[in-house]
C-alpha positions as CSV (number, residue, x, y, z in Angstrom):
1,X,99.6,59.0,89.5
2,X,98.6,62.8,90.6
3,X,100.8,65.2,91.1
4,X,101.4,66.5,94.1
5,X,99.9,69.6,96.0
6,X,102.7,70.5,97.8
7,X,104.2,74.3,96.5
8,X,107.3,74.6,94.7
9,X,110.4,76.5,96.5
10,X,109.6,79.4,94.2
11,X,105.6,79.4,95.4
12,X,106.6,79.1,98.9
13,X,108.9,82.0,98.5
14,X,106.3,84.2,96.7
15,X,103.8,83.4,99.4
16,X,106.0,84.3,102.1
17,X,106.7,87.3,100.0
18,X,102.9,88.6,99.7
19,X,102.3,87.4,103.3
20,X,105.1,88.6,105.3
21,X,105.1,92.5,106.7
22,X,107.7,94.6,107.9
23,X,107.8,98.4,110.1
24,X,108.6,100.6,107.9
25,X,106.9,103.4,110.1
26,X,110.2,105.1,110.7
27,X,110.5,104.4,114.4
28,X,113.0,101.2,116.0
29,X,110.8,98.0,115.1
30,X,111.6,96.9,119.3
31,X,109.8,100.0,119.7
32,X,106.3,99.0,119.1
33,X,106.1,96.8,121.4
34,X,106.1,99.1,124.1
35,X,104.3,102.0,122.3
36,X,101.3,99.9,120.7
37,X,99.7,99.2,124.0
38,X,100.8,102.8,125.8
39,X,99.2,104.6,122.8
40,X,95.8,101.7,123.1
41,X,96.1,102.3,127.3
42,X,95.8,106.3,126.8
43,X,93.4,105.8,124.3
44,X,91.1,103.9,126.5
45,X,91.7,106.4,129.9
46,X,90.6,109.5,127.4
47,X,87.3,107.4,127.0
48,X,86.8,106.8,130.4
49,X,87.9,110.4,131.7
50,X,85.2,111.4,128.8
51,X,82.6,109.1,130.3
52,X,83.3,109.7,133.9
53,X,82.8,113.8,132.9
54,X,79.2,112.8,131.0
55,X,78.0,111.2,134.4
56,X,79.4,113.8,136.2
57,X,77.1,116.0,134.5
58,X,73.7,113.8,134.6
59,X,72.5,114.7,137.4
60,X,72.7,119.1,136.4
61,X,70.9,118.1,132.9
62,X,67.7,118.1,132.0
63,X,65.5,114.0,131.1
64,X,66.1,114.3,127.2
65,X,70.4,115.5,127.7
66,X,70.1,112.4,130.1
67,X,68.8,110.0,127.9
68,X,71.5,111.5,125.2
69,X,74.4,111.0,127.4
70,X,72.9,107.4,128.4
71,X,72.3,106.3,124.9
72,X,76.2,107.8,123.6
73,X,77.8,106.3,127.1
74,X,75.9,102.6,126.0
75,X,76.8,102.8,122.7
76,X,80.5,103.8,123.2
77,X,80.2,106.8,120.6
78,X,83.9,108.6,122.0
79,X,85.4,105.2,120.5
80,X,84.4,105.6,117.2
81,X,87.7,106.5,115.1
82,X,90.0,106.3,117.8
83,X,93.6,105.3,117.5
84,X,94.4,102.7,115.1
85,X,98.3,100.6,114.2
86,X,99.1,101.3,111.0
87,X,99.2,98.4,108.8
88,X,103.0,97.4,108.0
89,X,104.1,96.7,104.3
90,X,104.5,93.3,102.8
91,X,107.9,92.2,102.4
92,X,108.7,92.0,98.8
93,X,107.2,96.0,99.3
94,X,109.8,96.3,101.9
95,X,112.3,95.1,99.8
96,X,112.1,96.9,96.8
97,X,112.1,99.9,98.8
98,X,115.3,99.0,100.2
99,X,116.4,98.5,96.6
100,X,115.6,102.1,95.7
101,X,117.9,103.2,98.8
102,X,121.3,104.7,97.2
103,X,124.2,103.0,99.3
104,X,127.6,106.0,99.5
105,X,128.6,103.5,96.7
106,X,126.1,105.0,94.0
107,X,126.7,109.0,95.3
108,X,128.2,110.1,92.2
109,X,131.8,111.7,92.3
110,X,132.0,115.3,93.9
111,X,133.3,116.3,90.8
112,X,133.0,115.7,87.3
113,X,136.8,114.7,85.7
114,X,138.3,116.8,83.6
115,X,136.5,119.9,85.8
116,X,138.9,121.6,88.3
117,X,137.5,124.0,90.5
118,X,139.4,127.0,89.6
119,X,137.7,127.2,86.8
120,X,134.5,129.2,87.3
């Protein structure tokens, strides 16, 4: 009888481990849902402010600018490299920087025993 191809607890829990992401941007994680599409919205009225200026000026330039400012505006050159999310960290990432975190549990004593502070 073949065995079968369901994952073992300890496979699903690495998967979920290496598929899972978390924030760790710095900012609230609520945060992003508000800022992700203000930051896409602004990004997307610079390239149309941009375009709008490049028409503006079509009709002052000379046939070759014109054709420049035609082929760029069709092509949608100001979008190239614009603002992009930054990618969130796996989990088991995410975790083992949380591991590296020192609670006020680990802070070693403020001073050493034996030491008085007299003593200098």
């Amino acid at each position: 009888m073949p065995r079968s191809k369901t994952p073992t607890p300890q496979q699903k829990k690495a998967l979920s481990y290496a598929k899972d992401r978390r924030n760790v941007f710095g900012e609230n994680d609520k945060a992003s849902r508000k800022a992700i599409p203000a930051r896409k919205a602004g990004e997307n009225r610079k390239n149309r402010r941009k375009a709008n200026q490049a028409i503006g000026t079509l009709q002052q330039s000379d046939e070759v600018a014109r054709d420049l400012i035609e082929s760029s505006l069709h092509h949608d050159v100001e979008r190239v490299g614009g603002w992009k999310k930054s990618a969130d960290a796996p989990l088991d990432e995410f975790i083992e920087l949380q591991g590296k975190r020192r609670s006020w549990r680990d802070l070693p004593p403020n001073r050493a025993k034996g030491k008085s502070r007299d003593a200098c």
